[in-house]
N, C-alpha and C positions, 0 to 999 in steps of 0.2 A: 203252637196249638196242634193237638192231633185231631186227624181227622178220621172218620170210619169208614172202613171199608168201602161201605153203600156210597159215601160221599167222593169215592174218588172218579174221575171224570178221562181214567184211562184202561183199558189191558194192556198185560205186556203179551208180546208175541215176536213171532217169527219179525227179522228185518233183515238186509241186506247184509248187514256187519257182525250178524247174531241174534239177538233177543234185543227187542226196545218194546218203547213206551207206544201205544198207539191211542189218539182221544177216541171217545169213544162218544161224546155229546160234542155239541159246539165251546171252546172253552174264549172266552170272553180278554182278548189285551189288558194285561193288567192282573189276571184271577191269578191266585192260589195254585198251584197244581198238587207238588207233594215235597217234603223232608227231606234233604239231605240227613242218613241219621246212621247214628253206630257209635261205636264207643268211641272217648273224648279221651285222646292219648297227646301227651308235648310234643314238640314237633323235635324236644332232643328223642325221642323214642322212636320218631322218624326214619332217624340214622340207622338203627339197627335191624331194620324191617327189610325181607329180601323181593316183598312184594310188592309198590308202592302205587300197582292199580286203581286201587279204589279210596284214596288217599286224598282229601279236603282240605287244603289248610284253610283255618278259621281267620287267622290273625297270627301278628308273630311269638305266640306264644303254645297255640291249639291247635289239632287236626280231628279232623275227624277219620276213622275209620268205616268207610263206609263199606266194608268186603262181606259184609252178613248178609245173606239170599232175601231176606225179609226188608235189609233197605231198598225197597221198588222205585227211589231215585237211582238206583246206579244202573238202571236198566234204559235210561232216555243216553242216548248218544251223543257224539258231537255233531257238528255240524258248523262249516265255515257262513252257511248263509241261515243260523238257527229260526224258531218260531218263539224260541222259550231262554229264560236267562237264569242265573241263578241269584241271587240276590243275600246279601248277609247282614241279619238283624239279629242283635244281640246276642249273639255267639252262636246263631242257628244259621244252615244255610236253606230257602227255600227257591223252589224249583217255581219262577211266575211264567204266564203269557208274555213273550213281548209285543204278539199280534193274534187277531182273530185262529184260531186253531178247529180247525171243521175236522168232523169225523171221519175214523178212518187215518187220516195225518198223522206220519210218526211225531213225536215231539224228542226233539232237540236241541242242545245247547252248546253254545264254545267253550270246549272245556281249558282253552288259554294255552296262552305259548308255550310254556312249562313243561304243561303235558304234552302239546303238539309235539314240539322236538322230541320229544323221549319216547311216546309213545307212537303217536300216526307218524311223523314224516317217513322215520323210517323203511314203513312197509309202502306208505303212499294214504296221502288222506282217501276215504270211498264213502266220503259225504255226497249227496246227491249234487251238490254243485262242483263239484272236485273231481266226478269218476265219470270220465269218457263215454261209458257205458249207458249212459242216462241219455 
């Protein structure tokens, strides 16, 4: 289900790691937030892609590419101790509350091992529970 703009319950903005998601009302354990969404490419199509940041697998048959500026889930981050989770119903991935999210609050998810290793360990996770600096 989409939803409209007026309905979304986040900006994105500046964050520690780049651009994220930040609520902007109080968003309720459990609600809705926003789409994982982009084109629905096989995950043999996968293989060929040199960029596989913004990359969803659905199931083992789907991915999503979520690399287009306009999908505003790829702007919520990771986070090892997240507020939000992604959830997969019928071939969609949706972005919910796992707990009360007050404004102001970046919203964040685990984006799972897969990507940890390949993407964050590397350089060093800089989740707020992860980065010394906090």
């Amino acid at each position: 289900m989409k939803h409209k703009p007026l309905d979304e319950p986040f900006r994105i903005g500046r964050s520690r790691t780049g651009l994220g998601l930040f609520a902007t009302r109080i968003i309720e354990k459990g609600e809705f937030i926003v789409e994982y969404d982009g084109s629905r490419i096989t995950n043999a199509e996968v293989e060929g892609r040199s960029n596989t940041r913004y990359l969803f697998t659905v199931n083992s048959r789907w991915t999503i590419d979520g690399s287009p500026r306009w999908n505003k889930a790829r702007y919520a981050n990771h986070s090892c101790r997240p507020n939000a989770e992604a959830v997969q119903a019928r071939g969609r991935i949706q972005i919910k509350a796992r707990k009360r999210i007050h404004p102001g609050d970046e919203i964040t998810y685990n984006y799972g091992k897969s990507y940890f290793d390949t993407f964050i360990a590397p350089k060093g996770c800089r989740c707020v529970k992860c980065d010394p600096a906090n």
